[in-house]
C-alpha positions in Angstrom: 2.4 -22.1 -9.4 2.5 -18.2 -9.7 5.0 -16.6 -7.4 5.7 -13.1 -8.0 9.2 -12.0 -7.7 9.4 -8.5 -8.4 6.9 -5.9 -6.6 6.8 -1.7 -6.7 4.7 0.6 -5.6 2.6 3.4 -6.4 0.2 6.0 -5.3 -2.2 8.2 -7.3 -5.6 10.8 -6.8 -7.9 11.5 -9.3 -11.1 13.7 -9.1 -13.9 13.7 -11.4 -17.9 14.0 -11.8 -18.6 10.6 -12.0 -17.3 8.3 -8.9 -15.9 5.3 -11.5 -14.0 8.0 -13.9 -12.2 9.6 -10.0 -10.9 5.7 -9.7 -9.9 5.9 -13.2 -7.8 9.4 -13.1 -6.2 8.0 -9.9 -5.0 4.8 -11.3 -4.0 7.0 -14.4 -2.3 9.6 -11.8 -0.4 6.1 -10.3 0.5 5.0 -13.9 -1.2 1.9 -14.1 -4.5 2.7 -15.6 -3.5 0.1 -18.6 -3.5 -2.8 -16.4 -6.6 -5.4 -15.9 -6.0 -4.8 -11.8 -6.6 -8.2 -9.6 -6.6 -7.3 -6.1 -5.1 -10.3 -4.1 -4.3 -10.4 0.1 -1.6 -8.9 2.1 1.8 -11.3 1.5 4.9 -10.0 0.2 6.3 -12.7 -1.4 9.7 -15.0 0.1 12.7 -13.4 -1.9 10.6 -10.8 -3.7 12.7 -8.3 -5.5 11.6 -4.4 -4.7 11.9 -2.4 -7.8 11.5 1.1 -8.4 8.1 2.6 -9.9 9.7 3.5 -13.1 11.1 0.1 -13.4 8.3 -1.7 -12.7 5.9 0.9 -15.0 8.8 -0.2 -17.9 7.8 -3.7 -17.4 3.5 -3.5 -18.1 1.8 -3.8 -20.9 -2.0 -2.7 -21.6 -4.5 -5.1 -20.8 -1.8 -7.0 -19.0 -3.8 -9.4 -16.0 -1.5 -7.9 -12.7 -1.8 -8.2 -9.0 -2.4 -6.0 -6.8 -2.1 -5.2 -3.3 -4.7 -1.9 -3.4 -5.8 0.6 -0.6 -8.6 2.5 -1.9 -10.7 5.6 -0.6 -13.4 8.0 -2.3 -15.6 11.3 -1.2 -17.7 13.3 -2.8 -17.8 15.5 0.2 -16.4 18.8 0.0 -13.0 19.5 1.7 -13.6 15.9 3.6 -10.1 14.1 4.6 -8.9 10.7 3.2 -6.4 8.6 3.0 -5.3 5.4 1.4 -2.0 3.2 2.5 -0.1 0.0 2.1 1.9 -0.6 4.9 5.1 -3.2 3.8 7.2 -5.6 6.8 9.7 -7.4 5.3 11.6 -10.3 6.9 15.4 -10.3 7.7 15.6 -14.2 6.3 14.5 -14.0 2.3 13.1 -17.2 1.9 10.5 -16.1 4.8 7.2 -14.5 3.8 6.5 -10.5 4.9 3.3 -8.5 5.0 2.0 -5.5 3.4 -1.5 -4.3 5.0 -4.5 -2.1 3.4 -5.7 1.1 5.2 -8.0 3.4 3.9 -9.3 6.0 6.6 -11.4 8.9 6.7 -10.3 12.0 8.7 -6.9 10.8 9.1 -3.5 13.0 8.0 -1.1 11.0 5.4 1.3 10.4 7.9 -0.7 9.1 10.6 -2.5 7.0 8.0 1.4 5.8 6.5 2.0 5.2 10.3 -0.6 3.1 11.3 -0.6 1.1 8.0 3.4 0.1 8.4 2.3 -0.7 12.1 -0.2 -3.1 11.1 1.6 -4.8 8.4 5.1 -5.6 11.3 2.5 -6.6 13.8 1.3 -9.1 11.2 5.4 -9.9 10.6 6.0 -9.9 13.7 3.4 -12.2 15.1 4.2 -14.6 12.5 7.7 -14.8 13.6 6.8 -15.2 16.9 8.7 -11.4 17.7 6.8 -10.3 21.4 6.0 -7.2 21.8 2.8 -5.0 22.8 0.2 -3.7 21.6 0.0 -0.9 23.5 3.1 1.0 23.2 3.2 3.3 20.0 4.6 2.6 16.9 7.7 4.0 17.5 8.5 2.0 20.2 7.1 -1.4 18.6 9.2 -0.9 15.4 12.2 -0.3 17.6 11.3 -3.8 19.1 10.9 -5.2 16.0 14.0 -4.2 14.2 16.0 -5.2 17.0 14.9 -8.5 16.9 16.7 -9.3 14.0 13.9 -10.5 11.8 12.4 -7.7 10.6 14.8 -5.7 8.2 12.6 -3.0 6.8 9.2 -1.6 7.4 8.1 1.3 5.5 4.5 2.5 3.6 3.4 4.4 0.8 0.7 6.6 1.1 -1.7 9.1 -0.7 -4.4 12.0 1.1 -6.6 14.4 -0.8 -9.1 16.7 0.4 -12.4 15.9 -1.1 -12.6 18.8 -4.1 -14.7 21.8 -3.1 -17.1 21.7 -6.0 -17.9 18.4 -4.7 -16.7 16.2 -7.6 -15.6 12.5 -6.7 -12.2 12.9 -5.5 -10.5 9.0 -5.1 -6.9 8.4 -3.4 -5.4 5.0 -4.4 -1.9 3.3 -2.8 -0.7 0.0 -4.0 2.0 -2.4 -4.8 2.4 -4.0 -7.7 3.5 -8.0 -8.2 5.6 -8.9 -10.6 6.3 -11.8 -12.5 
């Protein structure tokens, strides 16, 4: 059994002719452009240790197999918004699982994008834990809800926006956390 116990994140954008070699400057921009990327679903693993980007950049090696948790967008359209963000909820109790959620939008500003992706990942969290709250109100008020029930400690997201290049050139925004072993 594989259970990852360290995770980081990173973000990157890359721009380039060809729509494969934009996804390949952004992991590059991100750092982990050496890495043979497996994308895997949205849980952030019980007592999973969150390390910093340089640390957890220190610890792969090229052609290393590594999970990821990856929000990915791409344009070739001129001056054309996007966004890509992994939202993270992680539970007060360790040994209980949390959530990080995907969110790649078009049109939408970072922080509304960072927003909405940290708001789906605690609904997820929070659901789970059987926290009530709803759906309606905005995030602000739901992540009040949530912290003050005690079982969610921390909700945050990390998120990356580009403007599709002018020239029209395949411009790819990438956000992502990284499992360790």
């Amino acid at each position: 059994m594989y259970i990852p116990s360290k995770i980081f994140f990173t973000k990157g954008v890359g721009r380039h002719k060809d729509y494969l070699s934009s996804f390949e400057a952004a992991l590059r921009n991100a750092g982990i452009e050496i890495c043979n990327l497996v994308t895997v679903s949205s849980i952030y693993p019980p007592g999973c240790k969150l390390i910093s980007k340089q640390q957890g950049l220190d610890e792969i090696s090229a052609g290393q197999i590594t999970f990821a948790v990856m929000a990915r967008n791409a344009t070739n359209e001129p001056n054309r918004l996007i966004a890509s963000s992994v939202g993270v909820a992680i539970p007060a109790d360790g040994n209980q699982y949390g959530y990080l959620s995907e969110y790649h939008p078009f049109g939408v500003k970072e922080k509304n994008a960072g927003d909405y992706a940290e708001d789906l990942a605690a609904q997820m969290l929070a659901t789970t834990l059987g926290v009530e709250f709803d759906s309606a109100t905005d995030w602000n008020e739901r992540e009040q809800v949530f912290k003050m029930s005690g079982k969610i400690v921390r909700t945050f997201n990390i998120t990356q926006s580009a403007e599709g290049d002018k020239k029209g050139l395949w411009t790819t925004v990438i956000a992502a956390a990284i499992l360790l072993p």
